[in-house]
C-alpha positions as CSV (number, residue, x, y, z in Angstrom):
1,X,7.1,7.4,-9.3
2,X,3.6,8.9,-9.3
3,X,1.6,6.7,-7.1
4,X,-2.7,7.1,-6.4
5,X,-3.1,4.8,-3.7
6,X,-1.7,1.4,-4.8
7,X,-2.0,2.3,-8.0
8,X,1.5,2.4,-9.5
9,X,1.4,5.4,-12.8
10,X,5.3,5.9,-13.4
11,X,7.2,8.4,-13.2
12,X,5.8,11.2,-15.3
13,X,2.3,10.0,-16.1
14,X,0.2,10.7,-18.9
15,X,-3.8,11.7,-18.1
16,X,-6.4,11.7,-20.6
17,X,-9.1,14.7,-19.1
18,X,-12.2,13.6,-18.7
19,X,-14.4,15.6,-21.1
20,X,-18.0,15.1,-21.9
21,X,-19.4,13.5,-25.4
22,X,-15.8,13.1,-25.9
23,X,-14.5,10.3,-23.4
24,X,-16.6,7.5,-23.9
25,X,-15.2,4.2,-24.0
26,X,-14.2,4.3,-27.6
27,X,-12.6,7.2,-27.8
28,X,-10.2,6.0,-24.5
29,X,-9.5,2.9,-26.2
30,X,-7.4,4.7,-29.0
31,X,-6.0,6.9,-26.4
32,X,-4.6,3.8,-24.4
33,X,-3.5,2.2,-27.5
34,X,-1.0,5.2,-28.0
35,X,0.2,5.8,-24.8
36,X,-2.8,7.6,-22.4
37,X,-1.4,5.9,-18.3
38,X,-4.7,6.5,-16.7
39,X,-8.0,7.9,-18.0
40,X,-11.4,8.9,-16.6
41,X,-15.1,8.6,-17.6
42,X,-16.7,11.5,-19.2
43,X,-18.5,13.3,-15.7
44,X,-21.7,11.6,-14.2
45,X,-24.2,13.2,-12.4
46,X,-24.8,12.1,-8.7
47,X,-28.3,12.8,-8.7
48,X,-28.6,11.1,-12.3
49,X,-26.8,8.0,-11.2
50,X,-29.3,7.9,-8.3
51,X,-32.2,8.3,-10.1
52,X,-30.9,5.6,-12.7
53,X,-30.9,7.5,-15.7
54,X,-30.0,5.7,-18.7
55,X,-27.4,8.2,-20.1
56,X,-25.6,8.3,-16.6
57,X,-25.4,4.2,-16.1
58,X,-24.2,4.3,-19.3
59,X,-21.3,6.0,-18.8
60,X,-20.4,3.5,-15.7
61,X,-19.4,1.4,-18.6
62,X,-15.6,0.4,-17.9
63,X,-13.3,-2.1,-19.8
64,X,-10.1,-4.3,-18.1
65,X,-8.1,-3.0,-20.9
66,X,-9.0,0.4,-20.2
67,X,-7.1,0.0,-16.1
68,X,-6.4,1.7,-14.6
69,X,-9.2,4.1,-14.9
70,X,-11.7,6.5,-12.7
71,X,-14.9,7.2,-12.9
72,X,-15.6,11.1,-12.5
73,X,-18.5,12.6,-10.7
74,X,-20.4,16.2,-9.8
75,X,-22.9,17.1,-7.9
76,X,-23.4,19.6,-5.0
77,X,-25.2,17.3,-2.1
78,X,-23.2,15.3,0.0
79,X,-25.7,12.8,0.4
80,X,-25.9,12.5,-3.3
81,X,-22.7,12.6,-3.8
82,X,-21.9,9.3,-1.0
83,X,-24.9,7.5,-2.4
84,X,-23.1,8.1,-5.8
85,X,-19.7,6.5,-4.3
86,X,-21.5,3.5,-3.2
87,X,-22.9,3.1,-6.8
88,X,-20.0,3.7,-8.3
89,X,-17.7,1.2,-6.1
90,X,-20.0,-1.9,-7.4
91,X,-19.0,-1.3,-10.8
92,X,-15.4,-1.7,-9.6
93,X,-13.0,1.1,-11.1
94,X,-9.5,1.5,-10.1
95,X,-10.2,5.3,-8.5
96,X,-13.3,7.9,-8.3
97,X,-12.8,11.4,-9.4
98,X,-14.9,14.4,-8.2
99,X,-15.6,17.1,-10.5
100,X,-15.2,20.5,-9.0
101,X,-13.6,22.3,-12.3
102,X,-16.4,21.9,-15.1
103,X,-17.0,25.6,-16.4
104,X,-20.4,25.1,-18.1
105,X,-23.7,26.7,-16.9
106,X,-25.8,24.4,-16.4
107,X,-23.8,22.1,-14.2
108,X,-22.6,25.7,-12.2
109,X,-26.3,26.5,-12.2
110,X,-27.3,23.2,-9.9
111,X,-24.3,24.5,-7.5
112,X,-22.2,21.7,-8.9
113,X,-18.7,21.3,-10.9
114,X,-16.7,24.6,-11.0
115,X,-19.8,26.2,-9.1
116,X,-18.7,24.8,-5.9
117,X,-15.4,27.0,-6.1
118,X,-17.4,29.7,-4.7
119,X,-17.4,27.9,-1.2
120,X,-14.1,26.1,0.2
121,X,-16.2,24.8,3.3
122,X,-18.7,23.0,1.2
123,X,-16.5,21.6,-1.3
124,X,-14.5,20.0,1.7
125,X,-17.6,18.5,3.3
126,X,-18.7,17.3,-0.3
127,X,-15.6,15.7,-0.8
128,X,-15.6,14.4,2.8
129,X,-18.5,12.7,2.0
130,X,-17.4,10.9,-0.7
131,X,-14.1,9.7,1.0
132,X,-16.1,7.9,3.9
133,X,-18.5,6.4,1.7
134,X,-16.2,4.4,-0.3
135,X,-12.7,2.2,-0.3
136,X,-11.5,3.7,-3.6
137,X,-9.1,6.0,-3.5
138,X,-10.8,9.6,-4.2
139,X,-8.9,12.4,-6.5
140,X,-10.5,16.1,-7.3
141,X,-9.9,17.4,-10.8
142,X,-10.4,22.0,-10.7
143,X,-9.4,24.8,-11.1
144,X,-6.9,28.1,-10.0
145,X,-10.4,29.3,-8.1
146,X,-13.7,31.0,-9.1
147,X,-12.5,34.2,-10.4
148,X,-9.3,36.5,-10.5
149,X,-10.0,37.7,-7.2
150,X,-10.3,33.8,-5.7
151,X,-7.7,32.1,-6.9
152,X,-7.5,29.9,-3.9
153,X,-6.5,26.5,-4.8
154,X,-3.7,26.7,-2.3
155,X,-5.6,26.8,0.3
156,X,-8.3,24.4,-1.6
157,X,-5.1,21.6,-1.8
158,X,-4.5,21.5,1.8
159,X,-7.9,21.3,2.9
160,X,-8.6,18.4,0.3
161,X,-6.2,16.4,1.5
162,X,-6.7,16.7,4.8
163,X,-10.0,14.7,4.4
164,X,-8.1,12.4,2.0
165,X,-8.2,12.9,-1.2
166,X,-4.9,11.1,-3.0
167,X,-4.3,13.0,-6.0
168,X,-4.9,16.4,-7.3
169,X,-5.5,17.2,-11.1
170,X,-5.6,21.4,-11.3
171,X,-6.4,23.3,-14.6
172,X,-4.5,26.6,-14.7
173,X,-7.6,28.8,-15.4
174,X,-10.8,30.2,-13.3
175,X,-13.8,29.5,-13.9
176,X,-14.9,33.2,-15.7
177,X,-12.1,32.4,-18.0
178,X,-13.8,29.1,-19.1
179,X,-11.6,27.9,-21.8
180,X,-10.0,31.3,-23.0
181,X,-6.7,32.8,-22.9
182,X,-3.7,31.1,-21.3
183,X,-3.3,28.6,-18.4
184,X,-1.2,29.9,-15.4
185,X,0.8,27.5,-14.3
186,X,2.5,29.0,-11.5
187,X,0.1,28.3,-8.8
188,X,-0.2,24.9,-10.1
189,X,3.6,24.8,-8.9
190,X,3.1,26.9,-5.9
191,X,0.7,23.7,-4.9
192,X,3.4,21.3,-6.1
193,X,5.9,23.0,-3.5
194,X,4.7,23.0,-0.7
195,X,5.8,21.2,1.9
196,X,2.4,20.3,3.5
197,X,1.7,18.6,0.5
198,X,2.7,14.9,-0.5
199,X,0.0,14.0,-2.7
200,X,0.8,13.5,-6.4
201,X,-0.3,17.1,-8.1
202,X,-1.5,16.5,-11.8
203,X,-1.4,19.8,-14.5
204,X,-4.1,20.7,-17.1
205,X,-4.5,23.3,-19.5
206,X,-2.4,23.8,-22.6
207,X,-0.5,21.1,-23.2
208,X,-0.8,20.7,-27.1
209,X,2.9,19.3,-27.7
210,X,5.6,17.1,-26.6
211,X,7.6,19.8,-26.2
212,X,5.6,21.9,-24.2
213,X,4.9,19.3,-21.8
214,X,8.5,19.0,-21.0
215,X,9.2,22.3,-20.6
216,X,5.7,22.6,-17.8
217,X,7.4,19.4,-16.2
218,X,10.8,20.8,-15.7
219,X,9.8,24.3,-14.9
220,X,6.4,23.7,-12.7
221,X,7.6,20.1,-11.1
222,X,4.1,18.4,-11.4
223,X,4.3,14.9,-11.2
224,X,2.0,14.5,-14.6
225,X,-0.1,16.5,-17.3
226,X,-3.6,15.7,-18.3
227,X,-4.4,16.2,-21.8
228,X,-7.7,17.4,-23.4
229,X,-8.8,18.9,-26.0
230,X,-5.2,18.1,-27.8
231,X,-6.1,14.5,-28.0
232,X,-9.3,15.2,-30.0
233,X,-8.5,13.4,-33.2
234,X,-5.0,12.9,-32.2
235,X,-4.7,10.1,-29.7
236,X,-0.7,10.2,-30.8
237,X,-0.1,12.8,-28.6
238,X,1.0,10.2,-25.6
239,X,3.1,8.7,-27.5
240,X,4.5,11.7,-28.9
241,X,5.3,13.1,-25.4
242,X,6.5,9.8,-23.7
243,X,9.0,9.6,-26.9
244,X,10.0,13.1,-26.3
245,X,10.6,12.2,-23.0
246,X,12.7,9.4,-23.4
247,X,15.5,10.2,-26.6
248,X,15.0,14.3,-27.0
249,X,13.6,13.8,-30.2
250,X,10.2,15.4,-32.0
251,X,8.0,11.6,-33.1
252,X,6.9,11.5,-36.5
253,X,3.8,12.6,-37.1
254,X,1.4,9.7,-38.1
255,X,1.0,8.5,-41.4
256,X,-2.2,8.8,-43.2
257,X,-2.7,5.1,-42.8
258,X,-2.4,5.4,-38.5
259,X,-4.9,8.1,-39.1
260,X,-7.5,6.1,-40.8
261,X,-6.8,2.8,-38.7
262,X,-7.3,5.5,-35.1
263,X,-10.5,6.9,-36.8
264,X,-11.7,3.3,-37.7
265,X,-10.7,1.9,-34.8
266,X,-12.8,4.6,-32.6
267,X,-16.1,4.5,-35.4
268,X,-16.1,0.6,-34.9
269,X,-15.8,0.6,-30.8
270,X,-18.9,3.8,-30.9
271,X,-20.8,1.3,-32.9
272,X,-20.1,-1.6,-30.7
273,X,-21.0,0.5,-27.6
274,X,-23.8,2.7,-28.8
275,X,-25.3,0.3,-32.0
276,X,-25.3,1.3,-35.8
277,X,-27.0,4.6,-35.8
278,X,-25.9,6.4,-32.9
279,X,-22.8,5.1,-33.1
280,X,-22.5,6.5,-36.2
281,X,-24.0,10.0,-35.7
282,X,-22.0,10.4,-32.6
283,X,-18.8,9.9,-34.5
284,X,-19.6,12.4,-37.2
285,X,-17.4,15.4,-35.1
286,X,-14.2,13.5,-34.4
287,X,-13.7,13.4,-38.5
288,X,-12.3,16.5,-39.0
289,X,-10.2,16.5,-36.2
290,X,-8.8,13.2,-37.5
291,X,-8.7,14.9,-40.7
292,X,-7.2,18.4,-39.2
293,X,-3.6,19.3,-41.2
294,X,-4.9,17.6,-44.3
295,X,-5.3,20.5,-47.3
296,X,-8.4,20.7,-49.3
297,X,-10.5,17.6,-47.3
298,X,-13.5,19.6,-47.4
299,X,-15.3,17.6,-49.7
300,X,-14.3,14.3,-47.8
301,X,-15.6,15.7,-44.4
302,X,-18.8,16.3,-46.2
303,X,-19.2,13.3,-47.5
304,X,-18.3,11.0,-43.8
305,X,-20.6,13.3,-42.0
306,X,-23.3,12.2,-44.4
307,X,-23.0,8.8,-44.9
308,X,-25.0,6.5,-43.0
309,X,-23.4,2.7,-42.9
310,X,-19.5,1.7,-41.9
311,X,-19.2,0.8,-45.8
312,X,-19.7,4.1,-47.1
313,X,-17.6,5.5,-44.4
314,X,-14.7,3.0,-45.2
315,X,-15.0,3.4,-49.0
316,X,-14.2,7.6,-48.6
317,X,-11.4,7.0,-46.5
318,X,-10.6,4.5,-48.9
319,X,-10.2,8.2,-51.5
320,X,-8.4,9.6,-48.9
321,X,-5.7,7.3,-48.4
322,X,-5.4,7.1,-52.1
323,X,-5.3,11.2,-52.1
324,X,-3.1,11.9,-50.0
325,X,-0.4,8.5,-49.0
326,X,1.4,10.2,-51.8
327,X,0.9,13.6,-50.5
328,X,2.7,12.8,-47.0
């Protein structure tokens, strides 16, 4: 039984990644609705929490349904960072994250996110910082280590829980590999077994199947996978996996009618959260990945990612269940 503090995840749990324009509320709701056991915000900056920008409040914006559920931050001052914590406790999530694994420039730029993998000492303090300003329990999500030559998450584990962090989510790249080539999970298991270590340890990167995510349980030992980029338009995933799991067997894939319902489902919640047009705008890439397998939807894709009202968005998905329910 994976366990964050009091917070009771079963025994192989199921992470949805935090990932940004991506896990907004609405978005997590059709992830939870197929199986997702605990899910995070997309990353808030500390310093644009503390200066209230609009964009970062925003994303404070947590549902009961959603529980349990973190809120993920970056930043590279600890007095940022704590002030952050304190913010962040009022709004009452079940656990706080801190980012220390985002790859992208201009969050590495501000010494923040996977920047901070250059320097063990200061990611410790930062995340000492955080753990004595707050009462929530405090997990890291990064990565293997800056570069090939620093791949030092072992000794990054054991100094992260010294100043008690209660979980540890690691992707199995570096930072100068980004997103490219192939996670290594081995140190992710090298982590997992040892001995010092008795917090859960979460694993990221890859996982695109149910059967690859049993075969990185049984041969790394982690005590869950978080899943990214693979629920993108395919929230079915979880439930996938978790059925896998269970009987042995490979799920069905969803009908075209669960794919329209999901995609629905996630247009009307952006709406409700973000109003008609932005709503609608920020929607427009998630169609093809709802669409992706489909042959010859080309025209269709065109036409959702022009229209501008729910009823012209309904009424061509409306053609495409009548295109293709025969089809599958």
């Amino acid at each position: 039984m994976a366990k964050i503090g009091n917070i009771e995840l079963g025994d192989f749990p199921l992470l949805l990644a935090p990932m940004e324009d991506v896990s907004d509320p609405p978005f997590r709701a059709v992830c939870k609705e197929h199986g997702a056991d605990l899910m995070y915000t997309e990353f808030i900056s500390s310093e644009g929490l503390i200066r209230d920008a609009i964009k970062s409040r925003q994303k404070l914006d947590i549902f009961d349904y959603e529980r349990p559920i973190g809120i993920q931050i970056f930043g590279g001052d600890e007095e940022a960072l704590a002030m952050s914590a304190r913010i962040i406790e009022a709004t009452n999530p079940d656990l706080l994250d801190i980012n220390f694994g985002c790859p992208v420039k201009k969050v590495v730029c501000k010494g923040a996110g996977a920047g901070v993998l250059k320097d063990i000492n200061l990611m410790v303090r930062l995340t000492d910082a955080v753990v004595k300003a707050t009462k929530l329990p405090v997990t890291v999500k990064t990565r293997l280590g800056w570069d090939e030559d620093s791949k030092n998450i072992e000794e990054v584990a054991e100094r992260l829980q010294d100043v008690g962090i209660q979980a540890l989510t690691i992707h199995g790249r570096t930072r100068t590999q980004m997103y490219k080539g192939h996670a290594d999970w081995t140190l992710i298991a090298k982590v997992k077994n040892n001995p010092r270590i008795h917090i859960p340890i979460f694993g990221n990167g890859d996982i695109d199947s149910p059967q690859k995510a049993v075969e990185y349980k049984n041969r790394y030992g982690v005590d869950g996978v978080m899943i990214g980029r693979a629920a993108i338009g395919y929230p079915w995933i979880f439930r996938e996996i978790k059925h896998y799991i269970k009987t042995g067997e490979v799920l069905a894939p969803p009908t075209i009618d669960e794919r329209i319902a999901a995609c629905l489902k996630h247009l009307r919640g952006a709406i409700k959260w973000k109003g008609d047009k932005l709503g609608i705008l920020e929607m427009r890439p998630h169609y093809s990945n709802y669409l992706r397998g489909l042959s010859h939807v080309k025209e269709y894709r065109m036409r959702l990612v022009t229209a501008d009202n729910v009823g012209e968005i309904e009424a061509v998905f409306e053609d495409v269940r009548m295109q293709y329910a025969v089809a599958l």
